[in-house]
C-alpha positions as CSV (number, residue, x, y, z in Angstrom):
1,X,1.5,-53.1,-6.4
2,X,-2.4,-54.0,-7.8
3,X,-3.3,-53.1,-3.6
4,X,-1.6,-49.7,-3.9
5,X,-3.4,-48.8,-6.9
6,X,-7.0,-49.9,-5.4
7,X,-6.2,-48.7,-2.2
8,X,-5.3,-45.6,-4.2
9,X,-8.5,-45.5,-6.6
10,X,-10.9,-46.1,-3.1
11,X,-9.3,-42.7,-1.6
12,X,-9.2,-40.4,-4.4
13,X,-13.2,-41.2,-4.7
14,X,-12.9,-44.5,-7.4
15,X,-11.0,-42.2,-10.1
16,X,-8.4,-44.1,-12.2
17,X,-5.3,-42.4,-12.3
18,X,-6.1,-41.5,-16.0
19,X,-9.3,-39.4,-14.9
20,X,-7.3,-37.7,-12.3
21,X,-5.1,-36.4,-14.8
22,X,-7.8,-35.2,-17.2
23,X,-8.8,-33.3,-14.0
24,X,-5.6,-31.9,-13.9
25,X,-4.9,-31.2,-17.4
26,X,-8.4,-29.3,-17.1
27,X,-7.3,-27.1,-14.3
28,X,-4.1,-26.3,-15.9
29,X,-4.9,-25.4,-19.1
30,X,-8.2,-23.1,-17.9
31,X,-5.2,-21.2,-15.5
32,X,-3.1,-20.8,-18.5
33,X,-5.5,-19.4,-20.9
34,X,-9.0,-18.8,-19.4
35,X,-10.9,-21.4,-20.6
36,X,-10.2,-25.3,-21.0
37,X,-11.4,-26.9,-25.1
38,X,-10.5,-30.0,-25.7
39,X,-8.1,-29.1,-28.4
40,X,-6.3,-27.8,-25.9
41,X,-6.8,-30.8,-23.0
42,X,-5.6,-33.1,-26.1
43,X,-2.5,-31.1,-26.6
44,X,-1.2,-30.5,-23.2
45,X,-1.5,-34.7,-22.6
46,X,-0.4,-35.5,-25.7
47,X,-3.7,-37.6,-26.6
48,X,-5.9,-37.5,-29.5
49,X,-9.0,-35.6,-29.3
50,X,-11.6,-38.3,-29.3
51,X,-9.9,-39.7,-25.7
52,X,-10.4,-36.4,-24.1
53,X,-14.2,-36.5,-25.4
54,X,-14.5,-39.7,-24.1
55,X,-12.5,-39.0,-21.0
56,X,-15.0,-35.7,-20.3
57,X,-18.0,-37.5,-20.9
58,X,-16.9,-40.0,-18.2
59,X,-16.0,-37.0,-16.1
60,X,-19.2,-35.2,-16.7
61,X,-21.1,-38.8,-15.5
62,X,-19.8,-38.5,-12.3
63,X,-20.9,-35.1,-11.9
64,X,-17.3,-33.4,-12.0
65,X,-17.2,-31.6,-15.3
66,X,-19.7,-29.7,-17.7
67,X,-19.4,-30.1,-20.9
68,X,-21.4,-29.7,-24.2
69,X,-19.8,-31.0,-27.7
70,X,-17.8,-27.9,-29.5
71,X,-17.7,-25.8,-26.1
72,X,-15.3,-25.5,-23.4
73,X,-14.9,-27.7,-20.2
74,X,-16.1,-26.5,-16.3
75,X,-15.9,-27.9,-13.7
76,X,-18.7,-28.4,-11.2
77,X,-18.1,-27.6,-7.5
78,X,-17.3,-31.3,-6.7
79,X,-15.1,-31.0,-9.8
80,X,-12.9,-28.1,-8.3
81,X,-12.9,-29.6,-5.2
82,X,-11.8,-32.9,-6.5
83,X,-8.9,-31.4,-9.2
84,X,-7.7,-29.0,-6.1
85,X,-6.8,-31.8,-4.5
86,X,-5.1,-33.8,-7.2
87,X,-3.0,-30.7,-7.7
88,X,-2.4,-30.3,-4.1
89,X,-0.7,-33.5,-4.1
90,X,1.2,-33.3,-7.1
91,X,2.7,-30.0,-6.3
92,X,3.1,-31.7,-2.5
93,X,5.4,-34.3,-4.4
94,X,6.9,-32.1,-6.8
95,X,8.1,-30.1,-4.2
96,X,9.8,-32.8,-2.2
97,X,11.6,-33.9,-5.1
98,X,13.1,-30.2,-5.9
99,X,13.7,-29.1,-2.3
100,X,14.6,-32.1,-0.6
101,X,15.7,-34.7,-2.9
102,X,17.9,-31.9,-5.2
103,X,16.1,-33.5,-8.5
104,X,15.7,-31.2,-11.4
105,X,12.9,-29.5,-12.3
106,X,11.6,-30.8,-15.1
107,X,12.4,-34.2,-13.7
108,X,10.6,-33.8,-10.7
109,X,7.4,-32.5,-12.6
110,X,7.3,-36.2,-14.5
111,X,8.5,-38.6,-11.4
112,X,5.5,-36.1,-9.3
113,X,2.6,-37.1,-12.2
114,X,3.3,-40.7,-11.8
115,X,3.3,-40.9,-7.8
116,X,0.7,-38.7,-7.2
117,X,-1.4,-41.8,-8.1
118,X,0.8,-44.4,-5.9
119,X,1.5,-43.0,-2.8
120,X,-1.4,-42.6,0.1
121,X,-2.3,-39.9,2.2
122,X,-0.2,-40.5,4.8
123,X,2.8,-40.4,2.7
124,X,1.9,-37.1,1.0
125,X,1.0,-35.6,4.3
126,X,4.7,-36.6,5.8
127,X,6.4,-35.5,2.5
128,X,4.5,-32.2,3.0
129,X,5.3,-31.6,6.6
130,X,9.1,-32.8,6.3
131,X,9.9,-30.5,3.5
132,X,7.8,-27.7,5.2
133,X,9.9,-28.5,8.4
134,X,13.2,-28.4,6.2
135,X,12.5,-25.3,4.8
136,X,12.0,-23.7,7.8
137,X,15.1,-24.9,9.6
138,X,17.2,-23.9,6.3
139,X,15.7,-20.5,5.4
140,X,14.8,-19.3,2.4
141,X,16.9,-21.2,-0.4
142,X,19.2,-22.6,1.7
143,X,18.0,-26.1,0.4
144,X,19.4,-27.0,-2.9
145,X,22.6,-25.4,-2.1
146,X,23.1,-28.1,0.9
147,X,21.7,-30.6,-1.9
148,X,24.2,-29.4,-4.5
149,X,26.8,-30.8,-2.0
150,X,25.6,-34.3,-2.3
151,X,24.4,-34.4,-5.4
152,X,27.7,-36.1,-7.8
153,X,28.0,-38.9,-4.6
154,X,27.0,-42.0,-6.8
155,X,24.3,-44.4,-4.7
């Protein structure tokens, strides 16, 4: 498991999975409202305030964020790059686990934040193209009605 994670941290350019959330977090709360403060950052991870200040400055140190004290959070162009592709791969997983593996929603969302920062690139990229390839041979919503099927079998 410690060689996942460092094999892991090496590929998503030496960010700890905690960073790549902050990243996240960032993105999503700036789509949701505009503009990302770190009230708001705090509140959608559920940490105190003084993490995420601590969290941005680290962020802003590796040139991924801008931030000033009592203003709102930007990223940089390596910044959007970098949090485009940790949502890439979380909505890569998320996906899999709705339309292939039949797991709820809110579920999926959880068990897709906590591998996003296990599983490699290869991985992704296969759970990507088999539930691309899945879709298309089902059609449109076709999907969780075969999963439906299977879905009281006990494992």
């Amino acid at each position: 498991m410690v060689e996942i994670k460092r094999t892991a941290a090496r590929k998503n350019n030496g960010l700890s999975a905690s960073q790549e959330d902050y990243l996240e977090a960032i993105l999503n709360v700036a789509d949701a409202s505009g503009i990302a403060r770190s009230t708001d950052i705090a509140v959608s991870l559920g940490v105190a305030k003084p993490s995420v200040t601590g969290a941005i400055k680290l962020l802003a140190q590796r040139g991924l964020v801008n931030y000033k004290p009592y203003g709102c959070v930007t990223f940089t162009q390596k910044g959007v790059s970098q949090a485009g592709r940790v949502a890439q791969r979380h909505e890569i997983i998320k996906s899999f686990f709705i339309n292939i593996l039949g797991v709820d929603a809110a579920i999926a969302q959880k068990a897709a934040c906590k591998a996003e920062h296990l599983l490699g690139p290869v991985i992704i990229s296969r759970m990507r193209d088999f539930t691309n390839l899945t879709k298309k041979k089902a059609g449109p919503g076709r999907i969780p009605a075969r999963i439906e099927k299977v879905k009281g079998t006990k494992r």
